[in-house]
C-alpha positions, 0 to 999 in steps of 0.5 A: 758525191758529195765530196765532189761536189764539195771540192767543186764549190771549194774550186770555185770559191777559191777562184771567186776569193781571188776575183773579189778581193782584187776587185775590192782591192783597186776599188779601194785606191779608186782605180776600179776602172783599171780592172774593169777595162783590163778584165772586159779586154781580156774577157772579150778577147778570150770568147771572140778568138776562143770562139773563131778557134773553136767555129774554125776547127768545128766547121772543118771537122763537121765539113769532112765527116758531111763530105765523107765516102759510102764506107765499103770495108775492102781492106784490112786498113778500113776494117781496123778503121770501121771499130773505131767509127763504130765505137765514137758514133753514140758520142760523135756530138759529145766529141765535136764539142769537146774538141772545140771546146778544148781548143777555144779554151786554149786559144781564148786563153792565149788571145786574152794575154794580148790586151796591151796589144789590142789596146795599144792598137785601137787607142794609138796616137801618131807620133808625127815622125815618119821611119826613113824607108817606107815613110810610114808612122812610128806608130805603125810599128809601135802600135799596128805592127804587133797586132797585125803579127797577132792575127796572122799567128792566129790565122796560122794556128786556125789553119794548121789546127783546121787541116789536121783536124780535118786530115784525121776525119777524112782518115777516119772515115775513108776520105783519105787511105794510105794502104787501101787499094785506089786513089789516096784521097777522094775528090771531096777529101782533095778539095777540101784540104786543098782550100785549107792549104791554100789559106795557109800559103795565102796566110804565108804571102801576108807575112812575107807582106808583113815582113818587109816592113819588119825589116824596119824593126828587126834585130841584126847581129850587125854589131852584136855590142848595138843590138842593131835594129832597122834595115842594113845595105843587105836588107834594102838590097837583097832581103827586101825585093826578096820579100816582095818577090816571095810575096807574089809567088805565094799568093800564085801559089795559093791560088793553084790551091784554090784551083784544086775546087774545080781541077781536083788534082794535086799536081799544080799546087804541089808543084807551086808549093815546091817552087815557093819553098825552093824560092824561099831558100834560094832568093830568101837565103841564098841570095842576101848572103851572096849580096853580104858576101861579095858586096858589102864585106869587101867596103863595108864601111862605105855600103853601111854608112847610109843606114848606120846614120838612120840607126844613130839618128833614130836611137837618139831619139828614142831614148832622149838623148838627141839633144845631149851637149858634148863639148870639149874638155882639157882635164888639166887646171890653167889656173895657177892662182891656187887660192882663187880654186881653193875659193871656187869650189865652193861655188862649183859644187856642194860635195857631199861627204855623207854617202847614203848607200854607207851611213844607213847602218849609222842611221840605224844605230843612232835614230832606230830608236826601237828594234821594230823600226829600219831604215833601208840599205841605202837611203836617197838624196834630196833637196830641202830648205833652210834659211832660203838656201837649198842643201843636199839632204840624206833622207829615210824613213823609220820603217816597221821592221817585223824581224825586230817585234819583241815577241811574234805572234799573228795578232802582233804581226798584223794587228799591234806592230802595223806602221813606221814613225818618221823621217830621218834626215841629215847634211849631206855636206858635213858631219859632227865633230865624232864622223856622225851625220849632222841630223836635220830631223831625228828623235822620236817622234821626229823633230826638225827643220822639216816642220809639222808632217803625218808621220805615220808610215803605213806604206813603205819600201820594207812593209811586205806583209799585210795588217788589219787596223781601225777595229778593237785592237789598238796599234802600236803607235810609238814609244818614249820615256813614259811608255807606249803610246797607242792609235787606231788607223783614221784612214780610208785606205785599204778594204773594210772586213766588216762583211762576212764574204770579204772576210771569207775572200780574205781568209781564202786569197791569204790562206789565213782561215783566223781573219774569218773568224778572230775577234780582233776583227769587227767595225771598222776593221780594214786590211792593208796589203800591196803595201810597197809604192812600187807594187801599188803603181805597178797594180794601178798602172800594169802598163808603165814600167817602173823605176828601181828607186822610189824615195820619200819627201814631205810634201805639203805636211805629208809623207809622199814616196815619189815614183818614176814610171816609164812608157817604152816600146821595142816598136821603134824603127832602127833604133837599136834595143837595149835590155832594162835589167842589164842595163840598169844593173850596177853595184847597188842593185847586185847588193840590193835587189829591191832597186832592180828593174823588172819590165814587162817588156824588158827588151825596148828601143823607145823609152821616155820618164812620161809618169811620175807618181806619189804613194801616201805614206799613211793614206796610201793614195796612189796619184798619176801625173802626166810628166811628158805631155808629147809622148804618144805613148802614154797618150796612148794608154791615157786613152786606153784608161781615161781619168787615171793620169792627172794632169801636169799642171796639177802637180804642186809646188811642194811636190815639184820641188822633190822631183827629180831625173830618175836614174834608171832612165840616166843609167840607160841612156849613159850606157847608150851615150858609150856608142851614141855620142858620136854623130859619125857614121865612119867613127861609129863603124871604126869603134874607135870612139866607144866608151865603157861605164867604169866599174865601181872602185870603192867595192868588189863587185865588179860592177858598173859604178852607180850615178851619184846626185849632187848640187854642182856647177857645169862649166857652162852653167852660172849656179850649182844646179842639183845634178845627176852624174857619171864617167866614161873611161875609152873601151878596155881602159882605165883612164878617163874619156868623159864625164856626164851630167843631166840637169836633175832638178824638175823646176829648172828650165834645163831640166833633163840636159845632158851635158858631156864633157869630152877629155882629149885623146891624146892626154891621159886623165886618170880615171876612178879606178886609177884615182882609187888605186892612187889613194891606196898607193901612197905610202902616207896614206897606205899607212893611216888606212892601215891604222884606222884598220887596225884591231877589229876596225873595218873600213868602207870607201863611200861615194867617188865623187868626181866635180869639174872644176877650172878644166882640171877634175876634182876628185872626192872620196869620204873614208868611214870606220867600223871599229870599237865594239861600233856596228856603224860607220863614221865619217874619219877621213876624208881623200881628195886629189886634183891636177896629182896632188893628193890629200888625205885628212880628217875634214873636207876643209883640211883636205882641200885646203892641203891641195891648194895649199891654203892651210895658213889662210883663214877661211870664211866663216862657217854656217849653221851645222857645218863642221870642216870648217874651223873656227876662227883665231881671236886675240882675246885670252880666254879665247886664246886659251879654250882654242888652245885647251880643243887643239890639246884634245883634238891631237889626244882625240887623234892619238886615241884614234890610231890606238883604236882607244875608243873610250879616251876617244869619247872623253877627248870628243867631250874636252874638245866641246867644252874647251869650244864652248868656252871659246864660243861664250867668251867671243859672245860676251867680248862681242857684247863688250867691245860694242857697248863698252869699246872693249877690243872685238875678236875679229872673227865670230863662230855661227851660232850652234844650232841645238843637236849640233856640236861645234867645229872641231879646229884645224890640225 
């Protein structure tokens, strides 16, 4: 006895544990009224249709044994029976409830799973947009539809449940004999089966009511590549009069059944339930296949033109591409001034050479600083300032790495070794002078262009597990040359464990009995968990769906991740419905699971980027800021849970400046925009149109090239805005069909734009795979691969990089090295081709130039950090000759790169920055001369180099 009862109150104690520690947890990031309105929604719909579940089936049980005959033991069947009546009779009330109980349980369980659907059905808001057929509110479908479709589930189940439940009584006790002589059924035992029947059959004709409505968000395998929802010719034609027409036979139907009352017969209800059922396979089935067959088959295109232009109207809409410019596009350069293309890229795009889903492990190498610190895989793009100009940014975050801790134990794993330090940020536009990223933030702590900023990184995209902070045990904060340096968490993020019951909960929901009675906990002591930016929104807001990629930015002297989150509903008539997980996937999510999309309602036909969110790094503090203030949706849900989504126009600056289009939202909308471009029924019909995403031809996987972001210039545009991009090639094909670009950057007024660029059909544009496959063809460049590769050299081909430039399409691809004993990749080559020519050099610049066959001329001089462009040629000997002595060491640093000789490398890497040193002192002090003492005056100067950067390296 008292191990039972021991083992009940550990049962409920565990519950309880699981109970508390959630409620503590959302009270700590101040969304307690998420819990407590997710947690009374749930409650009260578990006891309201526990309760009808368990009324309904008690009713009918207590109604059949009330209605039950005078037992008369004539046959063998009732005698058998009469044990049993005799063995549950002590019991019968024990047993009426526990039946009722068990079924309320399981039916109250089921109903609580439907709070979204409750919710979303008493808070909807109209979307002012009415479904083409039977000019009803989008949010009829979207938000009443489901609940409505839940109750009549419900009423199905209570029924069915009710006339088994009474069936078996009747049985029981003699209403109902199967072998006995007589009449099967007495007339109570009739009736009252006959009633139960009839609210099914009833129940039925409110579903065939229903159904007609469904039509409008059904899915059809009309065209098995469109998951095609909303009504075709047969539906309009066939199945919906059918509905109607079944309708009124079951509510015929069921009234024969009620008729049974006073008639006590079975043979009018019978027959009705027949001529329903035989309808039901003749008008229901039967007949809209006659129709498809006879009707539309023979002139499909014609029949289904109608409704395929609903389908394309309402799918554009629904995904946010209704407003998508496409324009027509050459693919071939009209320009023969190759000197004014050569000038015009710079002023098109700023290309980005530095890939961050390749330079991370490079990162890692250079910037780890200590082996309990990692970057992610795969890094993000951003914006930041310098000198008033904007310039693309390769950015991550040192993050704590427990694998990497020096010696693992609990006290190291949770209380010691807590939190990352600092940002890391290079050019995405250049490389030193080694094919190292030219670092705008580095060092430990981090200094750079980025300024004074929390650099504590509690919350991070690779903190998984717990810690315990701010009691006795001090943190390891970092460490520089004089030794470690120690902290105590300042913050008021995560739950205090000062109280005994919390610390028990704790022990208890993290089977870790330690924290309950280890002295590294006392005053202060606070636990961190759901630490990832992606769990605390989703657990803050359980009803958005949440993009794949959070990314970091400093953000007002703070580290803020930054997260896309998404309102969709598969509710939306005719638009046809898209799976998120497949659609999002390319070659960075099947590497790197982390950015896949996982939603709660994976298949959805309306999807809208209505909530960006920013996780603290250090605090982390969840903020919700409304972003689409017209999407009924999130309106929706606004209601649902007021206070927890602020306002747009509280978003700052600072913050606006790093928002940007997300790309799971991009990725679905491309993948849609491959049948939805065209506004033709007839051409959508024909598929003659149709386009594919191009898999990505820099690896293996087989896998849809993933969108890249860069600052660029569309044809229509006047400046470079920051963009995020993608191509098209026709269906089964590897040229190229379209290229695709959607304004990313939150502050323009173009924001979200999608631009299309359609290339002709007649032509023929290569495509990446195409270009890829040209790179690897030529002999020359065969040739310098296959040296860079030699030894134990590896090679990895960074990101495609496709710019439109003067009706022509520029294609740029960065070549990074393994090799020498280097666990990193750096930058060595870099592959451009336009109009068919191809070139492949060590610089941007060089490659570029060769293109447009510029090499001779001298070019701008370059900025800050900039390292593909050379320097500029002066008559001063001094000059002359340290010009000279870094070309000398350039062509040995060449030299020693083919015989994969990385030590003379470096040493030919160090003559070449003295060598320009000496070029950049003597051009200074003949600068200084020619203006005071009229000395002859270089007629070009290098910038300045900035501190941590080497010089550029001279042209070859």
């Amino acid at each position: 006895m008292t191990l039972g009862v021991l083992a009940a109150l550990g049962m409920v104690f565990t519950m309880f544990a699981g109970f508390w520690t959630d409620w503590l947890w959302y009270r700590s990031v101040n969304y307690s009224s998420v819990f407590t309105t997710t947690l009374w929604t749930k409650i009260g719909l578990f006891f309201v249709f526990g309760l009808l579940m368990a009324l309904a089936v008690g009713f009918n049980i207590w109604l059949a044994h009330r209605l039950r005959p005078p037992l008369s033991a004539m046959s063998m069947e009732q005698q058998n029976l009469d044990r049993y009546r005799m063995s549950i009779a002590p019991y019968k009330k024990w047993l009426l409830l526990g039946i009722t109980a068990l079924v309320g349980l399981i039916a109250g369980a089921s109903a609580s799973g439907q709070w979204r659907t409750w919710l979303m059905w008493v808070n909807g808001v109209a979307f002012g947009q009415k479904d083409p057929q039977f000019k009803l509110d989008v949010s009829f479908y979207a938000f009443d539809l489901p609940w409505y479709r839940f109750l009549l589930g419900f009423g199905f189940a209570a029924a069915i449940l009710s006339v088994i439940a009474a069936a078996l009584t009747h049985y029981l006790y003699g209403g109902l004999r199967v072998t006995s002589p007589g009449a099967r059924a007495t007339a109570a035992a009739t009736g009252h089966l006959s009633v139960l029947i009839g609210i099914f059959v009833a129940l039925k004709a409110v579903a065939y009511w229903l159904d007609r409505y469904g039509l409008a968000v059904k899915s059809s395998d009309f065209r098995a590549t469109d998951n095609w929802t909303g009504l075709r010719y047969v539906d309009a034609n066939a199945y919906l009069p059918a509905k109607t027409i079944l309708f009124c036979i079951a509510v015929i139907c069921a009234l024969l059944f009620f008729a049974t009352i006073w008639r006590r017969t079975w043979q009018l209800p019978v027959i009705g339930f027949g001529l329903m059922v035989l309808s039901a396979i003749l008008i229901g089935g039967l007949y809209p296949a006659i129709v498809q067959k006879f009707q539309v088959q023979p002139n499909e295109q014609a029949k289904e033109a109608p409704y395929v232009e609903k389908n394309l109207e309402a799918t554009r809409k629904a995904y946010g591409i209704d407003g998508t410019n496409v324009t027509d596009y050459s693919g071939t350069s009209k320009t023969e001034d190759k000197t004014t293309l050569r000038d015009d890229v710079g002023s098109t795009a700023s290309i980005r050479i530095m890939d961050p889903n390749i330079v991370s492990p490079t990162f890692q190498q250079l910037q780890q600083i200590r082996n309990y610190y990692a970057f992610p895989n795969n890094l993000d793009v951003d914006r930041y300032a310098k000198d008033g100009k904007e310039q693309d940014t390769v950015i991550g975050l040192r993050e704590l790495n427990l694998a990497g801790i020096p010696k693992k134990n609990w006290i190291n794993n949770h209380f010691r070794y807590t939190h990352g330090f600092g940002v890391v940020a290079a050019q995405g536009t250049s490389a030193d002078a080694q094919g190292r990223p030219n670092f705008t933030e580095s060092d430990l702590p981090s200094e750079g262009d980025l300024g004074t900023y929390e650099q504590r990184i509690y919350y991070g995209e690779k903190t998984d597990t717990y810690s315990i902070v701010g009691g006795p045990q001090k943190e390891i904060d970092y460490s520089d040359d004089n030794g470690e340096k120690t902290t105590s968490y300042k913050g008021d993020s995560g739950v205090n464990l000062s109280n005994p019951v919390n610390r028990a909960a704790y022990a208890v929901a993290f089977g870790e009995p330690q924290i309950l009675y280890s002295g590294a906990i006392g005053e202060g002591s606070r636990i961190l968990y759901n630490r990832t930016p992606k769990e605390r929104v989703e657990a803050v807001a359980p009803w958005l769906t949440i993009d794949g990629d959070a990314y970091p930015a400093v953000v007002n002297g703070r580290i803020q991740w930054i997260v896309d989150a998404y309102t969709t509903t598969n509710g939306y008539p005719y638009s046809s419905r898209t799976t998120l997980g497949d659609t999002t996937a390319d070659s960075l999510t099947a590497a790197n699971t982390n950015r896949a999309v996982v939603a709660q309602q994976n298949q959805v036909n309306y999807i809208r980027n209505s909530v960006k969110a920013t996780v603290d790094a250090y605090t982390g503090e969840v903020k919700l800021f409304q972003w689409d203030t017209k999407d009924p949706v999130l309106k929706t849900w606004m209601k649902a849970f007021p206070d927890t989504v602020q306002p747009k126009g509280d978003i700052s600056k600072d913050l606006m400046d790093h928002l940007r289009y997300p790309q799971d939202l991009f990725k679905v909308q491309r993948e849609l925009l491959t049948r939805y471009h065209v506004r033709d029924a007839t051409t959508f019909l024909s598929g003659s149109e149709v386009w594919q995403v191009p898999d990505d031809p820099t690896n293996r996987s087989g896998n849809a090239v993933p969108p890249y972001y860069l600052s660029m210039r569309m044809p229509d545009q006047k400046a470079q805005s920051f963009s995020l991009t993608t191509t098209f090639t026709p269906n089964g094909r590897d040229n190229l069909s379209a290229f695709m670009a959607v304004d990313a950057e939150a502050g323009a007024s173009d924001y979200g734009k999608i631009r299309i660029l359609k290339l002709p059909t007649n032509t023929t544009v290569n495509g990446p795979k195409q270009v890829q496959s040209q790179f690897n063809s030529q002999e020359e460049i065969a040739e310098s691969i296959r040296l860079l590769r030699g030894g134990d050299s590896e090679v990895e081909y960074g990101n495609l990089l496709t710019v439109p430039l003067d009706g022509g399409l520029l294609y740029v691809e960065p070549v990074y090295v393994r090799g020498g004993g280097l666990k990193y990749p750096l930058l060595r080559k870099v592959l451009v081709t336009y109009g068919g020519q191809t070139a492949f050099e060590n610089t941007l610049d060089e490659a570029l130039n060769k293109i447009f066959g510029t090499e001779g001329q001298a070019p701008e001089p370059p900025d800050e950090g900039d390292t593909t462009t050379p320097p500029p040629t002066s008559d001063n000997p001094t000059v002359q000759q340290a010009l000279e002595d870094a070309q000398k060491a350039f062509d040995a640093g060449q030299e020693a790169l083919k015989e994969n000789d990385w030590e003379a490398y470096g040493r030919a890497q160090k003559d070449l920055e003295d060598a320009l040193k000496r070029a950049e002192d003597a051009q200074a002090q003949a600068g200084r001369g020619g203006a005071g003492g009229g000395e002859s005056k270089p007629s070009a100067s290098p910038s300045p180099k900035p501190s941590g950067s080497p010089s550029p390296k001279p042209s070859s």
